[in-house]
C-alpha positions as CSV (number, residue, x, y, z in Angstrom):
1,X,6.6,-12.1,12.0
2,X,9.5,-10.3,10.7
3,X,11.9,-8.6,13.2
4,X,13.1,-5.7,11.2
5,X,15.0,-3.7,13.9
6,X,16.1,-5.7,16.7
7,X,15.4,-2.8,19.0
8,X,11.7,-2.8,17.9
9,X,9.2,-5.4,18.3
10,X,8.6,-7.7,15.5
11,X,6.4,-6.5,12.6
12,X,3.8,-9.2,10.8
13,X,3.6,-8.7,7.2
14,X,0.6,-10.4,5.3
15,X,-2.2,-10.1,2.8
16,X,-4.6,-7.9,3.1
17,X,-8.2,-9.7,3.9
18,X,-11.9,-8.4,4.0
19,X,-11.7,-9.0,7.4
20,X,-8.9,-6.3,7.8
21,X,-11.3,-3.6,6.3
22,X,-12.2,-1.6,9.6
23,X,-8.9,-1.4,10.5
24,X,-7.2,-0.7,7.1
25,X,-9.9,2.3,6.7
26,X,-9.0,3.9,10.5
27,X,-5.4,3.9,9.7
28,X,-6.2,5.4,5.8
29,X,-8.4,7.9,7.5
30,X,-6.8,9.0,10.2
31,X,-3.7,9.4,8.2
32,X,-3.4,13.5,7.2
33,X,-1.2,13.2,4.0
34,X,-3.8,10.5,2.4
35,X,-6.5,11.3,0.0
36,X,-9.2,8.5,0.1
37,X,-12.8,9.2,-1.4
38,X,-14.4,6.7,0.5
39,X,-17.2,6.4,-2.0
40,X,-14.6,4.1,-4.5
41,X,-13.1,2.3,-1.1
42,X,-16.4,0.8,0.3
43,X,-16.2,-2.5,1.6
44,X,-18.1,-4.0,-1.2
45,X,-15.5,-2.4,-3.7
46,X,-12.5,-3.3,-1.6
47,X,-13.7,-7.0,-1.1
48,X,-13.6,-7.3,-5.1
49,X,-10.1,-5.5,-5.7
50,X,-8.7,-8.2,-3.0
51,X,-10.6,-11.2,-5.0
52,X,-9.1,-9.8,-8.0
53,X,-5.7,-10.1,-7.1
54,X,-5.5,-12.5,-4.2
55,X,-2.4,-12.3,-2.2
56,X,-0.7,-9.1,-3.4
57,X,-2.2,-6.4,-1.5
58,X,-0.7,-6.3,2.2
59,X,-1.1,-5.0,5.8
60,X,1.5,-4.9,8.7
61,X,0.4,-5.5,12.5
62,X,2.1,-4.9,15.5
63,X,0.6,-7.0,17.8
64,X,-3.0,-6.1,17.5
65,X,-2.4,-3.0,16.1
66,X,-2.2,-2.3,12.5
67,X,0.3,-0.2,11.5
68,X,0.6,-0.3,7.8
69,X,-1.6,-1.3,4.5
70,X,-1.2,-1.3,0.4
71,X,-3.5,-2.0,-2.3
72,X,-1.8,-3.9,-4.8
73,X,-2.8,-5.3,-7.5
74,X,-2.2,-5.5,-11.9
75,X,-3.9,-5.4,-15.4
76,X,-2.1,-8.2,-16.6
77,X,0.7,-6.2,-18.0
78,X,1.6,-3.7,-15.4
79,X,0.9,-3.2,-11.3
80,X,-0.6,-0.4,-9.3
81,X,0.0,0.3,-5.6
82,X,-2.6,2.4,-4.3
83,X,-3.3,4.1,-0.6
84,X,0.2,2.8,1.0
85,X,0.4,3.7,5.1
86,X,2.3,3.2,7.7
87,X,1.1,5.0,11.1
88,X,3.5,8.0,11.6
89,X,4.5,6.4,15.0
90,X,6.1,3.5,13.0
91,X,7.5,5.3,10.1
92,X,11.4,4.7,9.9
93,X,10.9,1.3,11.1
94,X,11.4,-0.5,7.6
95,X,7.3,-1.0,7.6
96,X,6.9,0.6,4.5
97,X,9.7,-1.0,2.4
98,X,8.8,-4.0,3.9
99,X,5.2,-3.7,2.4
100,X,6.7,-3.0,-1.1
101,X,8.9,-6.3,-1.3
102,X,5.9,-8.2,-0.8
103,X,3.8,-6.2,-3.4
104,X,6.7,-6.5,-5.6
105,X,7.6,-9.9,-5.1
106,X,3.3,-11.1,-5.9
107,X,3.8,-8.7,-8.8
108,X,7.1,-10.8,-10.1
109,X,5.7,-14.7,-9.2
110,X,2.6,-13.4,-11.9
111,X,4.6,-11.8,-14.5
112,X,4.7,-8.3,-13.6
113,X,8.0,-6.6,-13.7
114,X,6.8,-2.4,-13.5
115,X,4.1,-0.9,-11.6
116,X,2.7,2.3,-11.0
117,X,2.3,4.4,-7.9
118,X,0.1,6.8,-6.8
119,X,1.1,9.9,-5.2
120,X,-0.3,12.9,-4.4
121,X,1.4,16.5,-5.1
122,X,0.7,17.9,-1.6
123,X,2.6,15.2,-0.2
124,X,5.8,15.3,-0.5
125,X,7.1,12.4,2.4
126,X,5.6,9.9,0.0
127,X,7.3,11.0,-2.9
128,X,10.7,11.2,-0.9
129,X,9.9,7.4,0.5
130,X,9.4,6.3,-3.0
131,X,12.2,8.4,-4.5
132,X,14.5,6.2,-1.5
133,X,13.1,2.9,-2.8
134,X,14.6,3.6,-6.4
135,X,11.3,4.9,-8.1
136,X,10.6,7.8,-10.3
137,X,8.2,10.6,-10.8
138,X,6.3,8.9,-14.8
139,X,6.8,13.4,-15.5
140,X,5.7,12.3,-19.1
141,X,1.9,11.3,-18.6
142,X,-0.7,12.6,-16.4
143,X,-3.5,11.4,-14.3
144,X,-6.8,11.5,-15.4
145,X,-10.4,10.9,-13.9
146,X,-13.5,9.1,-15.4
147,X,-16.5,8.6,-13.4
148,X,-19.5,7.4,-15.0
């Protein structure tokens, strides 16, 4: 458990498990500003992405409660974070960065020193949490699609 404001209780940080699915899709869902197609986050789909890159991506309970979830995970040459929540009742509360620093930190301990992040144009409170965190908008390439 990590304390991160002494006035609030402490927050456990810790990889994300197949077990955590349910709970990790409630929180994605019922989160307004996130876009997740559901058909590319099944549990079958998730299960593989965490085997892929054991450890790296994370979740945050309070309690029994979770608050906060990342996918992370690499290439062998460079990291993606995808679908990064926190519960709007815990934003503010450090959950967020605290999620990063452990995405990062996997990232580093298996050679990965960049990564890219995902976020959407209609939501601007994720671009202003990474934009805090030091990031910046890649302007020069764009995002595109293949499903096959």
């Amino acid at each position: 458990m990590q304390n991160i404001n002494p006035n609030q209780p402490a927050i456990a940080i810790q990889p994300m498990s197949i077990d955590d699915y349910d709970d990790v899709m409630a929180l994605w869902l019922g989160t307004p500003e996130l876009t997740v197609r559901t058909a590319f986050d099944t549990r079958e789909r998730i299960d593989a992405y965490i085997a892929r890159n054991p450890g790296l991506s994370q979740v945050a309970w309070d309690d029994s409660r979770l608050v906060g979830a990342v996918l992370c995970g690499h290439d062998g040459r460079r990291g993606s974070l995808y679908h990064m929540c926190v519960a709007v009742d815990c934003r503010g509360r450090g959950v967020g960065r605290l999620l990063v620093e452990r995405c990062v930190a996997g990232l580093k301990e298996q050679g990965i020193d960049s990564a890219f992040l995902f976020v959407h144009d209609q939501n601007p409170s994720a671009a202003d949490f990474w934009q805090k965190l030091g990031c910046e908008p890649a302007t020069e390439i764009g995002y595109w699609s293949l499903s096959f």
